[in-house]
C-alpha positions in Angstrom: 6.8 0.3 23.6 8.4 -2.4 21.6 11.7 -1.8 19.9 10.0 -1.8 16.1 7.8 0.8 17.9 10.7 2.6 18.8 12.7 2.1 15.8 9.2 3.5 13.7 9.2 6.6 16.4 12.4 7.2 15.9 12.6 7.1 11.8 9.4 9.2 11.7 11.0 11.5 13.5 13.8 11.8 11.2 11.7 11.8 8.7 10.0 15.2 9.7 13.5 17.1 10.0 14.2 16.1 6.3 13.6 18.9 4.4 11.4 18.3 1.3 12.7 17.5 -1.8 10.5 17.2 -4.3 9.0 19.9 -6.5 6.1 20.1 -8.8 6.7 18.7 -12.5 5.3 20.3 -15.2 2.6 18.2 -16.2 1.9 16.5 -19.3 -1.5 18.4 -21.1 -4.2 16.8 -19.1 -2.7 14.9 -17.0 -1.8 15.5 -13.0 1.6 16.3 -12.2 3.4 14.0 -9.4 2.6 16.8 -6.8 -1.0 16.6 -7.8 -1.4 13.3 -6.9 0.7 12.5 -4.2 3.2 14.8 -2.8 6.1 13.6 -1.3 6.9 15.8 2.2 10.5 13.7 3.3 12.5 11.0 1.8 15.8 9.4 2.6 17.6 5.9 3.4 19.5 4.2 5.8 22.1 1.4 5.4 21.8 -1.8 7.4 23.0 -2.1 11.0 23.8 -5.5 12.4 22.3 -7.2 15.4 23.8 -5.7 18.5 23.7 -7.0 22.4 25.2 -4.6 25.3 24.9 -4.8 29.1 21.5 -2.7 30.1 20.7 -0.5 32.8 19.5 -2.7 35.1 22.2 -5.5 35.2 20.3 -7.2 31.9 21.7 -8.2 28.7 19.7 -5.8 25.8 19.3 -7.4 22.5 19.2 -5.1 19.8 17.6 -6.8 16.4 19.5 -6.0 13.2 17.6 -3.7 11.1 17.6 -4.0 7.0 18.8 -0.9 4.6 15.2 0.9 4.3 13.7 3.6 2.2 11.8 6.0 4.5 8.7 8.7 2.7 6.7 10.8 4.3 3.9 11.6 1.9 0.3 12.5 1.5 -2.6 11.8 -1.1 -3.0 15.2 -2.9 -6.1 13.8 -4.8 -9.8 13.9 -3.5 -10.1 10.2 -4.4 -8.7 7.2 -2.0 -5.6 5.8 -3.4 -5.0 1.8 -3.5 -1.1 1.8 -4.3 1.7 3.7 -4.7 5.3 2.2 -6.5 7.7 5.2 -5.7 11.5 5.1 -7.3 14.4 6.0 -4.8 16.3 8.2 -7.1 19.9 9.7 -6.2 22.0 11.6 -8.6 19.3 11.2 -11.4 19.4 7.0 -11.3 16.7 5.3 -10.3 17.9 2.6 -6.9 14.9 1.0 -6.5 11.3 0.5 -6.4 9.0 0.0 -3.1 5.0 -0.6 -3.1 3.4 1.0 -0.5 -0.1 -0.9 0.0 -3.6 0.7 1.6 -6.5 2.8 1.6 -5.2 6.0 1.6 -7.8 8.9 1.8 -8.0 12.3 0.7 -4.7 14.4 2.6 -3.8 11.5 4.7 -0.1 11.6 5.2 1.7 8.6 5.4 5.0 8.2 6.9 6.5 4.5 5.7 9.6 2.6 6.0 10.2 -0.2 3.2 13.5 -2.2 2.8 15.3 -2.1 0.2 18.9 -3.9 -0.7 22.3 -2.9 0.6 23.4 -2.2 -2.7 20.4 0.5 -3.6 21.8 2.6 -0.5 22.8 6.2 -1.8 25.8 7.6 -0.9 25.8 9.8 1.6 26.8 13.0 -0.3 24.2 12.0 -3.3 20.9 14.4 -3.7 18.7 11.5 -3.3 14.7 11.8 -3.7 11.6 9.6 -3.9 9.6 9.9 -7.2 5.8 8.8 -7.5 6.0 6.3 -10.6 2.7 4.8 -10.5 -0.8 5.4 -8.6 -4.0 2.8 -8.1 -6.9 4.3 -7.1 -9.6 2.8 -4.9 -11.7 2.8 -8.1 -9.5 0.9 -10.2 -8.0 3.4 -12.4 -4.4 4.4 -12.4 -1.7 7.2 -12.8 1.7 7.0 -14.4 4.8 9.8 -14.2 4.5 11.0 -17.3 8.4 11.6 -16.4 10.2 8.8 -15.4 13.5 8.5 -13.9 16.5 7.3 -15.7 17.3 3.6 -15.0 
């Protein structure tokens, strides 16, 4: 297994011990709240770490890539139609830190468990109560979904 393998093993993982965050909205007449459309399971972020290089096990010299700061959701398509896109907010403390696209075909209850990067700067705190907001859907068929509730920013 390759070291982004790894690294992906490893942040899923974390991933499932998160505890979920986000709760149904009450949604606007007629239209699907966030949950209804795709409900987020997990959601945190990680700050940078530098590249790293340390004596291995066997005598040889272990390069360890630097990885970026990264936005990591676990999520699922709560719809019975194939989602396209999904632009979710990292939100902490009620302020929107920034935007990631997640890009695919994503059917009917598939979960999804994604890391994006995001900048240094959009790292939360480590005391903030940070969660990842669906702000906009594409389905397969072209048509979209908006949060009728969007975070501050």
């Amino acid at each position: 297994m390759n070291v982004k393998s790894w690294f992906f093993a490893i942040s899923a993982a974390g991933l499932l011990a998160l505890a979920p965050i986000l709760s149904d909205a009450a949604p606007m007449a007629g239209a699907p709240s966030m949950a209804q459309v795709v409900h987020v399971v997990a959601c945190g972020a990680s700050a940078g770490h530098p590249e790293a290089s340390y004596m291995g096990p066997f005598n040889k010299m272990v390069l360890q890539p630097a990885l970026p700061p990264m936005a990591m959701i676990d999520f699922f398509n709560a719809t019975s139609r194939p989602i396209s896109t999904v632009e979710f907010g990292l939100v902490a403390d009620g302020k929107l830190l920034a935007v990631v696209r997640d890009v695919g075909s994503f059917a009917p209850n598939a979960r999804i468990m994604h890391a994006y990067g995001i900048a240094e700067a959009a790292v939360p705190p480590a005391n903030a109560m940070t969660e990842c907001v669906p702000l906009r859907v594409r389905y397969a068929d072209g048509t979209t979904w908006m949060n009728p509730s969007m975070p501050a920013h």
